[in-house]
N, CA, C and O atoms as a DFTB+ gen file, in Angstrom:
568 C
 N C O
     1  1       0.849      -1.176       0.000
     2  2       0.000       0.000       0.000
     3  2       0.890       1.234       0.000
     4  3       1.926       1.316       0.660
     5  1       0.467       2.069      -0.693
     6  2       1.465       3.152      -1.078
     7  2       1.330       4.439      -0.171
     8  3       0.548       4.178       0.744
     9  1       1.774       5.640      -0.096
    10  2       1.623       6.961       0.514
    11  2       0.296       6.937       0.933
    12  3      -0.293       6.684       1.985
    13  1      -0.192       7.486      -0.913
    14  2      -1.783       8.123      -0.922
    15  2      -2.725       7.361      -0.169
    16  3      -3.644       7.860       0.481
    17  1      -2.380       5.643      -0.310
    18  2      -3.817       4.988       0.444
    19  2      -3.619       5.448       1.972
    20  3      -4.458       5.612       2.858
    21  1      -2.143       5.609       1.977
    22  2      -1.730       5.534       3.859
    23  2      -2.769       6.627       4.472
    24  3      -3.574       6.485       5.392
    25  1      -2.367       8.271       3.300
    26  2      -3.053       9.587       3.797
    27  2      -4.381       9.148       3.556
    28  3      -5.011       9.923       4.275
    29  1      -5.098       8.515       3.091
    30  2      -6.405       8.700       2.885
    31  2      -6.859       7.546       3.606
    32  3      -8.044       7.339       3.347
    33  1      -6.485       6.905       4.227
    34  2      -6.899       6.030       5.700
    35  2      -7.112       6.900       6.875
    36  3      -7.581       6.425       7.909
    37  1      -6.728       8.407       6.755
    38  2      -6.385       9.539       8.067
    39  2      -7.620      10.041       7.199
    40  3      -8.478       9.898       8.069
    41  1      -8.295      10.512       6.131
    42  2      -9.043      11.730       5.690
    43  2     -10.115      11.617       6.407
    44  3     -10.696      10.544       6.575
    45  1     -10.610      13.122       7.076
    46  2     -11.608      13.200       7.045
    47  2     -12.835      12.330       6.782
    48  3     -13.325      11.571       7.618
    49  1     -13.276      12.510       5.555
    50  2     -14.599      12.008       4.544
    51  2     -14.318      10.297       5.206
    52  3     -15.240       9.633       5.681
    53  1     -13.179       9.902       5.129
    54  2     -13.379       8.740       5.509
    55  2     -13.749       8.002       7.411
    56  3     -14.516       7.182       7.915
    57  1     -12.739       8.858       7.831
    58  2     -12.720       8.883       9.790
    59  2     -14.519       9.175       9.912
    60  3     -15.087       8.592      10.836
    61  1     -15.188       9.876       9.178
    62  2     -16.139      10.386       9.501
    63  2     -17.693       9.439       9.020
    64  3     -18.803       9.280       9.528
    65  1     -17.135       9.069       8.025
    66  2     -18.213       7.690       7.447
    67  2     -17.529       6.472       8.212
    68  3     -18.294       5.834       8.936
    69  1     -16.419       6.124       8.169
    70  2     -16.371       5.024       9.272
    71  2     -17.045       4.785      10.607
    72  3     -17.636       3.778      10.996
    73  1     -16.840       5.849      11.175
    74  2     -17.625       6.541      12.804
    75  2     -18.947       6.438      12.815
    76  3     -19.484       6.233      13.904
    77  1     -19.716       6.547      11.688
    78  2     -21.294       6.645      11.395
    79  2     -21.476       5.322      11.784
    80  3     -21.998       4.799      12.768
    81  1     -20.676       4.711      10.336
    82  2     -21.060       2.899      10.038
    83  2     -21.039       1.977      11.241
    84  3     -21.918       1.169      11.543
    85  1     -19.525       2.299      12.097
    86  2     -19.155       1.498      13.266
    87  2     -20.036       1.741      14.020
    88  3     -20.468       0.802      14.689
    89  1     -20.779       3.440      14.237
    90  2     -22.245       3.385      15.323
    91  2     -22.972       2.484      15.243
    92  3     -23.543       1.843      16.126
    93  1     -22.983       2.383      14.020
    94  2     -24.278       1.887      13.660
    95  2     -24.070       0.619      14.073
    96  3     -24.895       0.200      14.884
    97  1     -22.827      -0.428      13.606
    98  2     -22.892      -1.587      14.148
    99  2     -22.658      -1.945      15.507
   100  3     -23.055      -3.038      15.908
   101  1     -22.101      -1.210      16.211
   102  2     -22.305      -1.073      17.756
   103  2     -23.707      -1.093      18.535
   104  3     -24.027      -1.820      19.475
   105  1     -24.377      -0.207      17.963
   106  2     -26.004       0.166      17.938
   107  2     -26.494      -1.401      17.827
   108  3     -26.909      -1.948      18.848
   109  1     -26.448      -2.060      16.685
   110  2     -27.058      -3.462      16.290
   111  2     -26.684      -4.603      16.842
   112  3     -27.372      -5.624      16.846
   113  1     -25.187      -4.442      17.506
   114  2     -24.689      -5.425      18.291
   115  2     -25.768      -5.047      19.700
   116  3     -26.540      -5.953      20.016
   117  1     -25.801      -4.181      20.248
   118  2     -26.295      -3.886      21.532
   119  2     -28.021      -4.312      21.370
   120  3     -28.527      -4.644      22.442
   121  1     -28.720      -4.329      20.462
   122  2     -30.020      -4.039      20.632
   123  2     -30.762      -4.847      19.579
   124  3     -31.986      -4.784      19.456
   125  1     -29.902      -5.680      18.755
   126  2     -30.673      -7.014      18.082
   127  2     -29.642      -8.098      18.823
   128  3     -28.505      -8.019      19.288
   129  1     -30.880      -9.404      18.652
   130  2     -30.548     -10.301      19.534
   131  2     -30.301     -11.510      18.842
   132  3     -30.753     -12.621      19.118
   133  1     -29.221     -11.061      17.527
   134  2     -28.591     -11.907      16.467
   135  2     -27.698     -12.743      17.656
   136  3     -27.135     -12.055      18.507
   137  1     -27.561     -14.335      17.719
   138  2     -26.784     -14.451      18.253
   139  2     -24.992     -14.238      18.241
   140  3     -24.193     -14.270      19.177
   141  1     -24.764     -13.996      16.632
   142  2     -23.521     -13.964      16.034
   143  2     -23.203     -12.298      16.023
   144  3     -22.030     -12.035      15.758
   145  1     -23.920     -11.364      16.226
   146  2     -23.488     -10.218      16.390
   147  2     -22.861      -9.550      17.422
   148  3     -23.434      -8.751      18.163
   149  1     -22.189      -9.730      17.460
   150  2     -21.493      -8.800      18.976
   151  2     -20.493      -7.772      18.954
   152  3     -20.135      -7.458      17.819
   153  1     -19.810      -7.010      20.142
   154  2     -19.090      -6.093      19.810
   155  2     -17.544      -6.539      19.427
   156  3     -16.889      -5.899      18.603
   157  1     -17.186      -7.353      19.906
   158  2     -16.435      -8.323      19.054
   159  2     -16.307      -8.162      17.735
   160  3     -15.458      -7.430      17.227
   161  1     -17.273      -8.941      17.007
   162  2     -16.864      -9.247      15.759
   163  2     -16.833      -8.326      14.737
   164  3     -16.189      -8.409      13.691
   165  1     -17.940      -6.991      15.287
   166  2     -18.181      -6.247      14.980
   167  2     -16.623      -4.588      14.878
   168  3     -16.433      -3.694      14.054
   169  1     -16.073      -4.896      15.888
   170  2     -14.875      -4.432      15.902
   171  2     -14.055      -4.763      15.125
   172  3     -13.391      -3.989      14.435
   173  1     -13.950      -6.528      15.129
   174  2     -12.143      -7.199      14.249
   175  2     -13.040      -6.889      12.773
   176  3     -12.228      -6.784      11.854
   177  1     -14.302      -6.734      12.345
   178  2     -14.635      -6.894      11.060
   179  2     -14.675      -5.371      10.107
   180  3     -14.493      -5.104       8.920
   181  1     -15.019      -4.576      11.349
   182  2     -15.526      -3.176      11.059
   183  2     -13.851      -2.746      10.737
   184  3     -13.503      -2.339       9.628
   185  1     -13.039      -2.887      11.725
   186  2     -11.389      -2.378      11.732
   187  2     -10.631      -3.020      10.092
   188  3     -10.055      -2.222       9.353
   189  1     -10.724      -4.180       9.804
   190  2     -10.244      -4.942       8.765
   191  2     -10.768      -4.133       7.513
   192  3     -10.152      -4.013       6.453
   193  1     -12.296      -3.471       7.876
   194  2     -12.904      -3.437       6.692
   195  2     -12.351      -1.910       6.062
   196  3     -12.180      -1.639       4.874
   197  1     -12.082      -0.796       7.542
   198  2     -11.819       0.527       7.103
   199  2      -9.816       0.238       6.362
   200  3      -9.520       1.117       5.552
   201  1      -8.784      -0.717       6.593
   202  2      -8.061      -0.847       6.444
   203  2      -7.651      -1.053       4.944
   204  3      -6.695      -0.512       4.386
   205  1      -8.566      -1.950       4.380
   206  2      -8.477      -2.865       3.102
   207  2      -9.526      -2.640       2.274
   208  3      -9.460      -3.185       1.172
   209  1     -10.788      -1.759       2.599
   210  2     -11.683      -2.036       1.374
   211  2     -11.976      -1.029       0.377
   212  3     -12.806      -1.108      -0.529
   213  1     -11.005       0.157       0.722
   214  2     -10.611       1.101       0.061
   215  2      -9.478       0.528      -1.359
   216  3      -9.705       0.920      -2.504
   217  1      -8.754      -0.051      -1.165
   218  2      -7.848      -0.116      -1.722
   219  2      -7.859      -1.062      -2.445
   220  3      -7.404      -1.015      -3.588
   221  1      -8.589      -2.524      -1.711
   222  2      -9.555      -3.424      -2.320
   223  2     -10.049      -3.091      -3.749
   224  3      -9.464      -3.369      -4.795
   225  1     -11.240      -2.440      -3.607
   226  2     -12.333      -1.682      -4.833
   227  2     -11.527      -1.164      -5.845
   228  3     -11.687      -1.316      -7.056
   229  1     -10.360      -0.337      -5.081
   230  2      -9.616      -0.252      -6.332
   231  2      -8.991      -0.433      -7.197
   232  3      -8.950       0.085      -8.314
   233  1      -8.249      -1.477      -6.561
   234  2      -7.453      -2.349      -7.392
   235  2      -8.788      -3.115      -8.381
   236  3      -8.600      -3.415      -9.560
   237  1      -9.991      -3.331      -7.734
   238  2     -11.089      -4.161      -9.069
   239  2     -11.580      -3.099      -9.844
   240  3     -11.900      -3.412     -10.991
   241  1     -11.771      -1.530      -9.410
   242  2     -11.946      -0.390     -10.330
   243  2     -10.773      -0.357     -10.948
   244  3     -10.844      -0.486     -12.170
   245  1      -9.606      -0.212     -10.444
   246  2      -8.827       0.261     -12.454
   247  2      -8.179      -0.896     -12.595
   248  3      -6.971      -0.680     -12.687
   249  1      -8.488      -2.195     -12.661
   250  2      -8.096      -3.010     -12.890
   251  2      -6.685      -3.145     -13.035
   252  3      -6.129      -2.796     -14.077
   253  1      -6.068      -3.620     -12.077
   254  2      -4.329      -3.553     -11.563
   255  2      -5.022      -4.750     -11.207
   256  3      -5.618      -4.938     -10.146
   257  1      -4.877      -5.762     -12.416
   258  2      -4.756      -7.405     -11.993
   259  2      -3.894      -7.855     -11.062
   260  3      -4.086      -8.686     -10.174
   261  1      -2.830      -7.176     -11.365
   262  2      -1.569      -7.718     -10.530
   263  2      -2.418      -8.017      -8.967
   264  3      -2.180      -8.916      -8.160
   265  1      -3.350      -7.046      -8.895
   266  2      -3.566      -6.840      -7.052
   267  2      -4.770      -7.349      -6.782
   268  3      -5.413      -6.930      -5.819
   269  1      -5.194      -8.229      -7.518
   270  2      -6.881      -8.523      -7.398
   271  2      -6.360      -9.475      -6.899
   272  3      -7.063      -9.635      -5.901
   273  1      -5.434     -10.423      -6.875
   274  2      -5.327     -11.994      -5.977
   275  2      -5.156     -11.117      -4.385
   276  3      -5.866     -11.354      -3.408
   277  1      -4.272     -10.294      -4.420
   278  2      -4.564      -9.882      -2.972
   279  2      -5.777      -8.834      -2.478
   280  3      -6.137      -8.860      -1.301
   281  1      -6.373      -7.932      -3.420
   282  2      -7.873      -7.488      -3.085
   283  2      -9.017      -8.475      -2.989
   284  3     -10.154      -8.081      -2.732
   285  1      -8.668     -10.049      -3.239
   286  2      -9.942     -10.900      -3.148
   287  2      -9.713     -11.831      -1.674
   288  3     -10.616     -12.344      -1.013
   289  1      -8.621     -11.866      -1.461
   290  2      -7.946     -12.321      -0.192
   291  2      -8.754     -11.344       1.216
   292  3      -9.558     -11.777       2.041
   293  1      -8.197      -9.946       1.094
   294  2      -8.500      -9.136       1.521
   295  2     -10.332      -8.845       1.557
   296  3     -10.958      -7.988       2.180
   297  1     -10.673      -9.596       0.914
   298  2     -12.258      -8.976       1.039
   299  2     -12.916     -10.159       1.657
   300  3     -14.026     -10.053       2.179
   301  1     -12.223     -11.356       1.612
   302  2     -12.890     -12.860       1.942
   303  2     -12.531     -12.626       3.535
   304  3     -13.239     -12.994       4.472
   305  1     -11.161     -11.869       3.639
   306  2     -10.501     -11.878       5.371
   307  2     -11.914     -10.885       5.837
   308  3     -12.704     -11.425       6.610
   309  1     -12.219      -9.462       5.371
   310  2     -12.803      -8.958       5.914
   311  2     -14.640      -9.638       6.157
   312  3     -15.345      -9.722       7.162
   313  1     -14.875     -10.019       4.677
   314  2     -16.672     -10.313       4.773
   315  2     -16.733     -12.034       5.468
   316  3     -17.723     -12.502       6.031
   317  1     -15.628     -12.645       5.283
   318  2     -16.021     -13.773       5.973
   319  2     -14.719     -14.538       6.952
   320  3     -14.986     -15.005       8.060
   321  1     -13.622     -14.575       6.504
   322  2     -12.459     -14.981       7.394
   323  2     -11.908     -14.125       8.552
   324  3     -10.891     -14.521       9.122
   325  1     -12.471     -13.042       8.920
   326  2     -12.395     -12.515      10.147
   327  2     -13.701     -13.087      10.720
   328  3     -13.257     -13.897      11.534
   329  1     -14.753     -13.146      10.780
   330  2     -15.793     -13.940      11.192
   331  2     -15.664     -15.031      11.421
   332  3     -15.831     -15.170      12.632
   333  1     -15.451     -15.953      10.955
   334  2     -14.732     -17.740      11.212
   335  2     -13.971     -17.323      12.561
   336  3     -14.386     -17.424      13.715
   337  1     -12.742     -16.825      12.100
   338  2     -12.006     -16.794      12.723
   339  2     -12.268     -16.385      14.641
   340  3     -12.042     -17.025      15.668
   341  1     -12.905     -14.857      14.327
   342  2     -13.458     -14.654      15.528
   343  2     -14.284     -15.395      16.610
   344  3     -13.894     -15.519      17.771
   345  1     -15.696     -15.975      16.038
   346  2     -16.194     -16.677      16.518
   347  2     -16.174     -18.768      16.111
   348  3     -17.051     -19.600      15.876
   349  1     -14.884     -18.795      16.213
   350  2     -14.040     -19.947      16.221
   351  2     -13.352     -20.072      17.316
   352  3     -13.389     -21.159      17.894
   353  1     -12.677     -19.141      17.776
   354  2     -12.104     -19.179      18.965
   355  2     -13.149     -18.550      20.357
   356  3     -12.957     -19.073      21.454
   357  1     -14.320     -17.337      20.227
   358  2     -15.232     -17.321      21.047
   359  2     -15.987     -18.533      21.263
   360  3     -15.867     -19.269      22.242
   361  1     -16.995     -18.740      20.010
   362  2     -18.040     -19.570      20.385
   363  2     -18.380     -20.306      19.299
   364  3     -19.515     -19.933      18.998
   365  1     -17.966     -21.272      18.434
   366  2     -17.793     -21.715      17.261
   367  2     -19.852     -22.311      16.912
   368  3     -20.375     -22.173      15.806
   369  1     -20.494     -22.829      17.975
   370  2     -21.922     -22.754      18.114
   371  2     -23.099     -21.500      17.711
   372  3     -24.325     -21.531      17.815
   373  1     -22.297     -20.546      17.276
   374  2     -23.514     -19.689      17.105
   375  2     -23.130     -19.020      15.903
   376  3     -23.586     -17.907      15.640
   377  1     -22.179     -19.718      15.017
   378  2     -21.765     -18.965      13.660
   379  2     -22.978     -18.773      12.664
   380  3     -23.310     -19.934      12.421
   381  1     -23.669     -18.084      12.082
   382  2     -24.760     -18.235      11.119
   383  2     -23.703     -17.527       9.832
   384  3     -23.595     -16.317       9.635
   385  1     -23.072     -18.485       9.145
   386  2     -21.925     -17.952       8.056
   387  2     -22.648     -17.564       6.500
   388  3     -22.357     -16.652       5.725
   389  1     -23.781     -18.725       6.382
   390  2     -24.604     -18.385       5.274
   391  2     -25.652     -17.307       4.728
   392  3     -26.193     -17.105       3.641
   393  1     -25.697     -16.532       6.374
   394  2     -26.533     -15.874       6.529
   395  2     -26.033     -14.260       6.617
   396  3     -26.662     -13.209       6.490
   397  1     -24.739     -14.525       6.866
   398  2     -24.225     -13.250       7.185
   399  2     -23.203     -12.886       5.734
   400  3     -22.971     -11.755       5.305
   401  1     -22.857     -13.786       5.340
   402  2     -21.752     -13.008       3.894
   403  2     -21.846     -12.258       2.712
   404  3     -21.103     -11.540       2.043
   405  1     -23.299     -12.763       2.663
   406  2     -23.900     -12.034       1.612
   407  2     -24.040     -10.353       2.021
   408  3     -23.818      -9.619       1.059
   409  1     -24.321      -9.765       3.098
   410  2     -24.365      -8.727       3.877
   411  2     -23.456      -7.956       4.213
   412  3     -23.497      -6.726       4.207
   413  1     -22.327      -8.846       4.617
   414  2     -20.956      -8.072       4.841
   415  2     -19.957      -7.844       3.557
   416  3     -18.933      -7.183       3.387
   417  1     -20.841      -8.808       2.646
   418  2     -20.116      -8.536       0.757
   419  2     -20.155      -6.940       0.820
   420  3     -19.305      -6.061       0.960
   421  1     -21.527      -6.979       0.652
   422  2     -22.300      -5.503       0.445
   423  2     -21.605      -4.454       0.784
   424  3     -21.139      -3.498       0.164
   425  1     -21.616      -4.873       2.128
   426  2     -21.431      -3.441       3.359
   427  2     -19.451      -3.301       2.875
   428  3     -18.813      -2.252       2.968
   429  1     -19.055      -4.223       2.542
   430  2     -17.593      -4.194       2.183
   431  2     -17.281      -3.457       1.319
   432  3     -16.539      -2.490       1.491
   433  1     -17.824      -3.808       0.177
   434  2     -18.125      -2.863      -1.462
   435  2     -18.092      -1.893      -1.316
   436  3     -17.172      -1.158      -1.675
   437  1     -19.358      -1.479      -0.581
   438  2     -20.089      -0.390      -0.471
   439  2     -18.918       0.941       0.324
   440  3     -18.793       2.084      -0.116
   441  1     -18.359       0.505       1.264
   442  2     -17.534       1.351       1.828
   443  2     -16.297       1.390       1.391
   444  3     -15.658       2.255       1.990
   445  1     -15.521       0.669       0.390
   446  2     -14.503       0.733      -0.553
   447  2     -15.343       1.784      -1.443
   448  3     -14.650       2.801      -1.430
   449  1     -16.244       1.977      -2.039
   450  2     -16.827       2.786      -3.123
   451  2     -16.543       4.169      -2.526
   452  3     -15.723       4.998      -2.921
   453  1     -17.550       4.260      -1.299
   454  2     -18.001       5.144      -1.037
   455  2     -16.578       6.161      -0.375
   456  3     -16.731       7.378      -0.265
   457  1     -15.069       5.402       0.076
   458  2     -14.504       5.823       0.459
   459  2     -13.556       5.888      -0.365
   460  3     -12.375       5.858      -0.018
   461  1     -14.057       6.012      -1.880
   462  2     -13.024       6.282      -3.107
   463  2     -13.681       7.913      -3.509
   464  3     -13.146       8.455      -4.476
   465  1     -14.896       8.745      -2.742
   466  2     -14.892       9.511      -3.016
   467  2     -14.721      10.665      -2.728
   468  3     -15.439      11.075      -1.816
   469  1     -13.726      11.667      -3.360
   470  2     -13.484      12.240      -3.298
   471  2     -14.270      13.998      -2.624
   472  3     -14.423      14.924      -3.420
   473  1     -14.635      14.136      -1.230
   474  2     -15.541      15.196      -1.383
   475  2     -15.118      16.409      -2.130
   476  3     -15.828      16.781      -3.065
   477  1     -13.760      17.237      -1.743
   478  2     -14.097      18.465      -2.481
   479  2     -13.734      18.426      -3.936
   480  3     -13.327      19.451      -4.482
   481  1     -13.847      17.410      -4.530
   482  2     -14.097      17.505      -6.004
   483  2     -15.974      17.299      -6.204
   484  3     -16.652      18.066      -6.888
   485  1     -16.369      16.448      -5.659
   486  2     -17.893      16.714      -5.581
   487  2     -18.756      17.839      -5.359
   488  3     -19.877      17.975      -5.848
   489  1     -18.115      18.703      -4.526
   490  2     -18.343      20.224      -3.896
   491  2     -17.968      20.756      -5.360
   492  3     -18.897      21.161      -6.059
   493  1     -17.040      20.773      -5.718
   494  2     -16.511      21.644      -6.814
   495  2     -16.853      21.187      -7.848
   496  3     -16.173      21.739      -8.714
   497  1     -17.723      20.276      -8.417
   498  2     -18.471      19.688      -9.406
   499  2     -20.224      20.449      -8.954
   500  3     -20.897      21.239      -9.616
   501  1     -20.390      20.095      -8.198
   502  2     -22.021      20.578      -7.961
   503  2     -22.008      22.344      -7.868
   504  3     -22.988      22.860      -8.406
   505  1     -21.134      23.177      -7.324
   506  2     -20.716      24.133      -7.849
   507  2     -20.451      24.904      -8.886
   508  3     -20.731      26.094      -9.032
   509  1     -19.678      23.894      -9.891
   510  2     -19.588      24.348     -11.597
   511  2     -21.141      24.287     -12.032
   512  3     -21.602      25.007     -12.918
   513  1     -21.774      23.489     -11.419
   514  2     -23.090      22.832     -12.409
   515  2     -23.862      23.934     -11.828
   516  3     -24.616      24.538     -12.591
   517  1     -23.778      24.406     -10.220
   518  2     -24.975      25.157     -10.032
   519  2     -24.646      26.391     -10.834
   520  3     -25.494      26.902     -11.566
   521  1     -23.033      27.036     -10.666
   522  2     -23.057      28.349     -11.638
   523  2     -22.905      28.055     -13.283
   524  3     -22.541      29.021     -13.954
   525  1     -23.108      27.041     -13.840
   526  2     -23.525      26.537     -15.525
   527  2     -25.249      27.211     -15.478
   528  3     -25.892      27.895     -16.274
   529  1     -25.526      26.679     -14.272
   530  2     -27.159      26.439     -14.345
   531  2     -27.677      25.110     -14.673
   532  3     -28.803      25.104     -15.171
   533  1     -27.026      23.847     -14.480
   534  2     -27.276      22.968     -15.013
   535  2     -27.118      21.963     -13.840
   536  3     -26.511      20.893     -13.900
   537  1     -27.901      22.591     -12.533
   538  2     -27.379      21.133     -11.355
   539  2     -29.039      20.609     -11.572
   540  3     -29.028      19.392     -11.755
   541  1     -30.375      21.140     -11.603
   542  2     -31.248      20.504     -11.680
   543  2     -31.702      20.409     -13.048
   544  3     -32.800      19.885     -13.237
   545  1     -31.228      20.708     -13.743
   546  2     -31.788      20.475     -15.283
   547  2     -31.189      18.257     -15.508
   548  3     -30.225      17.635     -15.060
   549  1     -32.214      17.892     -16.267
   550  2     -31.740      16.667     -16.556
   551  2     -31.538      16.855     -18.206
   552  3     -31.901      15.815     -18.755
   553  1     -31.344      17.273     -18.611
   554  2     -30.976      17.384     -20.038
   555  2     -30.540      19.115     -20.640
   556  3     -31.293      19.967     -21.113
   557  1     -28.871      19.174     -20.360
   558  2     -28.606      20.624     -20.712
   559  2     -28.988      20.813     -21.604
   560  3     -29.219      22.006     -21.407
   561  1     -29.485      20.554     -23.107
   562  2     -29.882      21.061     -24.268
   563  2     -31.070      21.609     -24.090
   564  3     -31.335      22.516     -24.878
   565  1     -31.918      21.325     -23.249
   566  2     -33.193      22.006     -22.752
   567  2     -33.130      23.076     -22.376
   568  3     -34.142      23.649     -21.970
């Protein structure tokens, strides 16, 4: 992993959507009565996920084959081999694995995407468009 991923593991946009997400799964560990959810797993999975799924996505967005054997490694450790793992050594009886991967695929993706974006180029895109005149128009030729 190079400089840029290092600085953009510290940004803002990202510390700040991580903090939301991890509430949130803290929140769901505490107050659904999944037996496989806890603050546990929810920590080693949530931590793995802000580490690797940035860098993950990207290597499958600009396609740098070279790095997809280790971005697919990296996404199996976070959506399902930190899970095994965790509750393998807690409580190997209450794993629901079929039930949960499909979910943590998602939520994996989803925060590699979402933490490939860039805010103040978005600011400075919705900006050009509002002074074009063209942020609510759906067809500029109109």
């Amino acid at each position: 992993m190079n400089d840029s991923h290092k600085s953009r593991t510290r940004s803002a946009w990202k510390l700040a959507t991580f903090a939301v997400g991890f509430a949130w799964l803290l929140w769901g560990a505490a107050f659904w009565s999944y037996p496989d959810w806890d603050y546990g797993v929810s920590i080693v999975m949530a931590g793995s996920t802000y580490l690797s799924a940035e860098w993950a996505v990207a290597a499958l967005m600009e396609r740098k084959y070279r790095r997809w054997p280790a971005a697919v490694l990296l996404a199996w450790w976070c959506v399902d081999g930190s899970y095994l793992a965790y509750w393998s050594v807690v409580n190997p009886t209450v794993m629901i694995r079929e039930g949960q991967w499909a979910m943590s695929l998602c939520l994996f993706l989803l925060c590699g995407f979402v933490w490939r974006i860039k805010p103040d180029a978005v600011l400075a895109e919705v900006r050009e468009r509002r002074h074009a005149g063209l942020l609510l128009k759906s067809d500029p030729n109109k």
